[in-house]
Each structure stands twice: as structure tokens, then as C-alpha cells.
Kinemage of the C-alpha trace (Angstrom):
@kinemage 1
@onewidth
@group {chain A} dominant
@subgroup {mainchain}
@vectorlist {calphas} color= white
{ca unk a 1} P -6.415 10.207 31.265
{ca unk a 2} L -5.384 6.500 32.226
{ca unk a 3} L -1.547 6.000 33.421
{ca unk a 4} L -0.350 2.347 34.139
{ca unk a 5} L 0.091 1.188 37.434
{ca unk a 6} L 3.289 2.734 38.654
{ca unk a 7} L 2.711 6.148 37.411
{ca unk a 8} L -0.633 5.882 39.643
{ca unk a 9} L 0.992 4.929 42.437
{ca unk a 10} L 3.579 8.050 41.541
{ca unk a 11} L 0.436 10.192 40.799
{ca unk a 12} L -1.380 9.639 43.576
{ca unk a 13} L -1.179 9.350 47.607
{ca unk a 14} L 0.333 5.656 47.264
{ca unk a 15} L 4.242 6.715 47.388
{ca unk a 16} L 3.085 8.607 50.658
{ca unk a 17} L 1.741 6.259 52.430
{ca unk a 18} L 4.117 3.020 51.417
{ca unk a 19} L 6.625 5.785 52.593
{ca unk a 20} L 4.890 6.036 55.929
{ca unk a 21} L 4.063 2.241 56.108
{ca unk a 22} L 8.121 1.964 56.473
{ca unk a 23} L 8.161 3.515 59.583
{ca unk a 24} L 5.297 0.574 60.929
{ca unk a 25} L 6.520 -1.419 63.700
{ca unk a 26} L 4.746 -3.852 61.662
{ca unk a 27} L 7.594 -6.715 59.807
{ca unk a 28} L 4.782 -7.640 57.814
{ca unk a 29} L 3.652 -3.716 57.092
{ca unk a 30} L 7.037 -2.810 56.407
{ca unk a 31} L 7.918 -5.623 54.055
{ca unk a 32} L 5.033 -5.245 51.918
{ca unk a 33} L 5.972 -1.100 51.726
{ca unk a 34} L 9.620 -1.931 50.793
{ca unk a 35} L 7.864 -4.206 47.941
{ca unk a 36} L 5.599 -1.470 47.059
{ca unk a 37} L 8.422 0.971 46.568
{ca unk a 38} L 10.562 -1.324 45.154
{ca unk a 39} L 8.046 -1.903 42.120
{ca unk a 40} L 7.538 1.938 41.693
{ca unk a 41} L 11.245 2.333 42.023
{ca unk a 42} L 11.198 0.838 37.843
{ca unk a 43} L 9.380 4.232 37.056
{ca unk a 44} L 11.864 6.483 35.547
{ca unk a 45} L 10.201 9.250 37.289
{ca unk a 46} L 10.441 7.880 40.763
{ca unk a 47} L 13.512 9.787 41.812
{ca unk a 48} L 11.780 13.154 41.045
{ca unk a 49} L 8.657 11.982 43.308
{ca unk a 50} L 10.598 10.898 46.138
{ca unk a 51} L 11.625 14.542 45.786
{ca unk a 52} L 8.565 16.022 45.125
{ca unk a 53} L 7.468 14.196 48.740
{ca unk a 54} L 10.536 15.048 50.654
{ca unk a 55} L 10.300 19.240 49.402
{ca unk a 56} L 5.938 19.329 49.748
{ca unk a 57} L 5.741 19.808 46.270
{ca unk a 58} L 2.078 19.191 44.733
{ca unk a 59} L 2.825 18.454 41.353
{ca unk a 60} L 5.505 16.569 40.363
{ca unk a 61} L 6.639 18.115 36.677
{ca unk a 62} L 6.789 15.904 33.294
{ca unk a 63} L 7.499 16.566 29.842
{ca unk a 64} L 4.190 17.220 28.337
{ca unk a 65} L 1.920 16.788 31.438
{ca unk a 66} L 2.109 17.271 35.564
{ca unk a 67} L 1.374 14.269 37.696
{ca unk a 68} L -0.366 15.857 40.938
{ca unk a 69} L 0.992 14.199 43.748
């Protein structure tokens, strides 16, 4: 099953580690993260994977299908 961009990025380890990238003491790291997450951020189902991440859940629920994280 294909899913466009940002609901890869949602799917997959890609949140997680442009999460972790915003901890780099890197500007240049950092700044391309905060991009990163700001173009997932236009997902309507970013909110729930930011808490899917923060409580160590592996799936993060949908209507008619579950996007492993």
C-alpha cells in the first residue's frame, strides 16, 4: 500500500529521528529537523504520532487502517 510523503514520514522511523535531530548541536541539523517536522506537521494525523512517540506506542491507530510507527 503506497501513502504520500507525509504519511511515510508519520509511518515510518522519520518523525523519530527529525525528533532526535532537534536535540543536534548541529544549527544546520537542527534547522533542517524543524523543516522536516514542520512539513509533516500539515498531516492531520501528526498530533496523534507525536503521541504515539512520546507514550512507545507501535502503531499509531486510523480509521480504516494502522500506520506502524
Amino acid at each position: 500500500m503506497e501513502f504520500e510523503t507525509a504519511a511515510a514520514a508519520l509511518a515510518g522511523d522519520e518523525l523519530r529521528r527529525l525528533l532526535t535531530a532537534t536535540l543536534s548541536p548541529d544549527k544546520a541539523s537542527v534547522d533542517a529537523a524543524a523543516a522536516g517536522l514542520d512539513a509533516l506537521a500539515a498531516d492531520l494525523r501528526f498530533p496523534l504520532a507525536i503521541l504515539a512517540v512520546a507514550a512507545g506506542t507501535p502503531t499509531l491507530p486510523c480509521s480504516s487502517r494502522c500506520l506502524k510507527l
